[in-house]
C-alpha positions in Angstrom: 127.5 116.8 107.6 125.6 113.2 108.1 127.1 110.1 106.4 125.9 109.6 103.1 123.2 106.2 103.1 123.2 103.8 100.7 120.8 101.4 99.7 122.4 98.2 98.0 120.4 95.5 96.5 122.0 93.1 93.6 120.3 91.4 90.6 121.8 88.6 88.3 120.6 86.1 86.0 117.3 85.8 84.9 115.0 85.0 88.4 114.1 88.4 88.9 113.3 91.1 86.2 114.0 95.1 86.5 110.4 95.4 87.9 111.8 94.2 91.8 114.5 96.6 91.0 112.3 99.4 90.2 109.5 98.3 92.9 112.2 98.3 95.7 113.6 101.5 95.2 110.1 102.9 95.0 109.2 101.2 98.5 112.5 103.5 100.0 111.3 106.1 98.6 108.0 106.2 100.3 109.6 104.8 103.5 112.4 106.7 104.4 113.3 110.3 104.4 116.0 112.4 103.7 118.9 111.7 100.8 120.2 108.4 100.2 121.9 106.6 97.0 120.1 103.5 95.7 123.0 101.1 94.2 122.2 97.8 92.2 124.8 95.7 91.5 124.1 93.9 88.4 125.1 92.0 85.3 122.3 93.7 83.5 120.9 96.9 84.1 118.2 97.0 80.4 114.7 98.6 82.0 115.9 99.4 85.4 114.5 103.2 86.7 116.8 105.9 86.1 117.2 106.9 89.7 118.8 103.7 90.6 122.8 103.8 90.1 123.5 100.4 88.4 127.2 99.1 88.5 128.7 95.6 88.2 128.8 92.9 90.5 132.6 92.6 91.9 134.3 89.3 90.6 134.3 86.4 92.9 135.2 83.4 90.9 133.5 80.5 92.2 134.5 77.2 91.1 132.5 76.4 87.3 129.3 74.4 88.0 129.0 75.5 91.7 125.7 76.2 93.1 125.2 79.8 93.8 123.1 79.8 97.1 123.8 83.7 97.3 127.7 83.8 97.4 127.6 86.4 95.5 126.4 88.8 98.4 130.2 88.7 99.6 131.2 90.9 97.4 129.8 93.8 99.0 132.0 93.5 101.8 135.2 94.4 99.2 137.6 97.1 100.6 136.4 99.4 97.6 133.0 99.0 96.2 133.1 101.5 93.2 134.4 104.5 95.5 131.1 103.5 97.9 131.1 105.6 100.7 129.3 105.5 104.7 126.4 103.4 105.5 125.1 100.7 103.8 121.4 98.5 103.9 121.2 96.0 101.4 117.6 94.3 101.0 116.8 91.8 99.0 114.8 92.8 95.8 111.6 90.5 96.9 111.3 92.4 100.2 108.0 93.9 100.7 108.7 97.3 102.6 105.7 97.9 104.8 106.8 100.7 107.1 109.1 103.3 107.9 112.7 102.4 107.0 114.6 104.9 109.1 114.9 103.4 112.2 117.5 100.7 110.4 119.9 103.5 109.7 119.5 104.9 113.5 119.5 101.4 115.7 123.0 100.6 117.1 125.2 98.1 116.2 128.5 97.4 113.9 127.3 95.1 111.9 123.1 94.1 111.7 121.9 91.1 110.4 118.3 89.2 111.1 118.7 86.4 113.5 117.6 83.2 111.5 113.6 82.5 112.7 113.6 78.5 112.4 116.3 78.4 114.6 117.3 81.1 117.1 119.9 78.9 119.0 121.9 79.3 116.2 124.1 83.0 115.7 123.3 82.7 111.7 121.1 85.4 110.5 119.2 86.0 107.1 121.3 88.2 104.7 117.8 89.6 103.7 118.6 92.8 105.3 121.6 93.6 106.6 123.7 97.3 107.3 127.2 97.6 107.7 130.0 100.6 107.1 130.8 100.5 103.5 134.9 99.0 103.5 134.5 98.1 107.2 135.0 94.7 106.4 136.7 93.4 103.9 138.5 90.5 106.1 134.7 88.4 105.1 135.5 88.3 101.4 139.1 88.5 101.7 138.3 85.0 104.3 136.1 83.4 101.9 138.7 83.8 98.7 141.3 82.3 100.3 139.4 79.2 102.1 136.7 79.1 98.9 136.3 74.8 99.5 136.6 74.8 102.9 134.1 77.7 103.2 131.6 76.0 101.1 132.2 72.4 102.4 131.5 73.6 106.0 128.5 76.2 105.3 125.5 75.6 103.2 125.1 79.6 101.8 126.4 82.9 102.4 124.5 84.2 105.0 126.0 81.7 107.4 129.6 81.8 106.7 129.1 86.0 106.9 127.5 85.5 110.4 130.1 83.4 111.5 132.7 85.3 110.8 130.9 88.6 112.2 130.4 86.4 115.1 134.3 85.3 115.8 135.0 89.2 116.0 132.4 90.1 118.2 130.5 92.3 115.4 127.2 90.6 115.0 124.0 92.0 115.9 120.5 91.6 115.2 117.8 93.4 114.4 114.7 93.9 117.2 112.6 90.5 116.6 109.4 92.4 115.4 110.9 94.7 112.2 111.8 91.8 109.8 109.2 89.5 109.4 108.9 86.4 107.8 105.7 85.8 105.2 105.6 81.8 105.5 106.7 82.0 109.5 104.6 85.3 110.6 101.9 86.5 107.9 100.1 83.1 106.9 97.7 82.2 109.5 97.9 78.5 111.2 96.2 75.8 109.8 92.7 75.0 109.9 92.9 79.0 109.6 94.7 79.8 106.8 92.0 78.3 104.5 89.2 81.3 105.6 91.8 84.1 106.8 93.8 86.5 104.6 97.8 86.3 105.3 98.3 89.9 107.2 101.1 92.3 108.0 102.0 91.3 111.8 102.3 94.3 114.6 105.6 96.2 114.7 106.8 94.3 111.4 108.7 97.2 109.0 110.2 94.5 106.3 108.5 91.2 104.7 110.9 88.9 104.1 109.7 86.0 101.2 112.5 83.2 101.4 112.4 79.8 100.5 108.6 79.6 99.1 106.6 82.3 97.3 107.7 85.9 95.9 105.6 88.8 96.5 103.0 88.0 93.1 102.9 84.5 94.3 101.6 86.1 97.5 99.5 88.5 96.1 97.8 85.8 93.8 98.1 83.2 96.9 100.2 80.5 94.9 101.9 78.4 97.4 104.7 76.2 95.9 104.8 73.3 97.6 101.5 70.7 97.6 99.7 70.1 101.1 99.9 74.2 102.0 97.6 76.9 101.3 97.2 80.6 101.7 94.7 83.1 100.0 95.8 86.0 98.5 97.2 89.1 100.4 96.1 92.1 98.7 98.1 94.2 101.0 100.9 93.7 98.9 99.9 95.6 96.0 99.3 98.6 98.4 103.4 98.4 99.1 104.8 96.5 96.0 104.3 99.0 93.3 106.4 101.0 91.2 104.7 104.9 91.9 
């Protein structure tokens, strides 16, 4: 019998409504095949699709007033998430899914992570998408509870204390370059050109990742958030961002 695969995503607070929820697990739908569980952990689960298992984010007790920065993402290395078992991909909800999703579940590795694009000296990857055995690892939160100042005084979010760590053991992979790719790094053309051409969907690219700048209706309507940059609209993420 194959491993049971599991889709994880998380949602708290108020950034992003059931719609990414529902919009993501639609996206998996269309883009892989076979059986799999989709899991959200969440602190709310009102208008969220009925085929999405919704259960509550494990505890991890940061420090009152502490910014967030994605900590909470630790939490699904925990020796026992809600019985979870085999193989796990957790995406972001604002990924746009623009491909076939199986080959994530069938690359080698122990644990897969993207390597970061702005800097690819460094071993820190984006936590946009990442797979790893359910209970494989629970040494990363077990780390981070115990060290919880020193953690955040020496790393600036989540993704690079859990790529570290993978690191030290000699678990970390990446990704191939092409399958994640980044909407403000890959997809908006250069300037003078990004003021006549349409953002696009580069060759080989599987996952859009939107971090740091626009989510996928800012794209869609081309909104930039930050003055001095432009983009027009990407209608190609309707096509992939919908709920059907």
């Amino acid at each position: 019998m194959s491993e049971q695969r599991v889709i994880l995503c998380m949602k708290w607070g108020t950034k992003y409504g059931p719609e990414y929820v529902n919009r993501l697990y639609a996206m998996v739908r269309r883009q892989l095949a076979g059986d799999f569980q989709f899991v959200c952990l969440t602190d709310d689960d009102r208008g969220v699709r009925p085929e999405v298992t919704c259960l509550p984010i494990p505890t991890l007790a940061l420090p009152d007033g502490s910014p967030e920065r994605g900590w909470k993402k630790l939490t699904t290395f925990t020796s026992d998430l809600h019985g979870l078992r085999g193989t796990a991909l957790f995406l972001d909800l604002d990924v746009v899914i623009v491909d076939r999703i199986d080959p994530f579940f069938e690359y080698p590795g122990e644990f897969l992570i993207i390597h970061d694009w702005k800097r690819p000296w460094r071993v820190t990857g984006n936590s946009s998408v990442y797979r790893f055995r359910l209970g494989a690892h629970p040494e990363v939160l077990e780390e981070f509870r115990r060290n919880v100042e020193a953690v955040r005084a020496r790393f600036r979010n989540e993704q690079a204390f859990l790529s570290d760590v993978l690191h030290r053991q000699g678990r970390l992979g990446y990704w191939p370059a092409k399958w994640c790719a980044s909407y403000k790094y890959h997809c908006i053309p250069r300037w003078p050109a990004n003021y006549w051409a349409h953002p696009f969907v580069p060759a080989d690219a599987r996952i859009i990742i939107f971090h740091g700048e626009v989510n996928p209706p800012d794209a869609l309507a081309g909104r930039r958030n930050r003055a001095l940059r432009f983009a027009r609209p990407s209608p190609w993420v309707a096509e992939h961002w919908r709920e059907d």
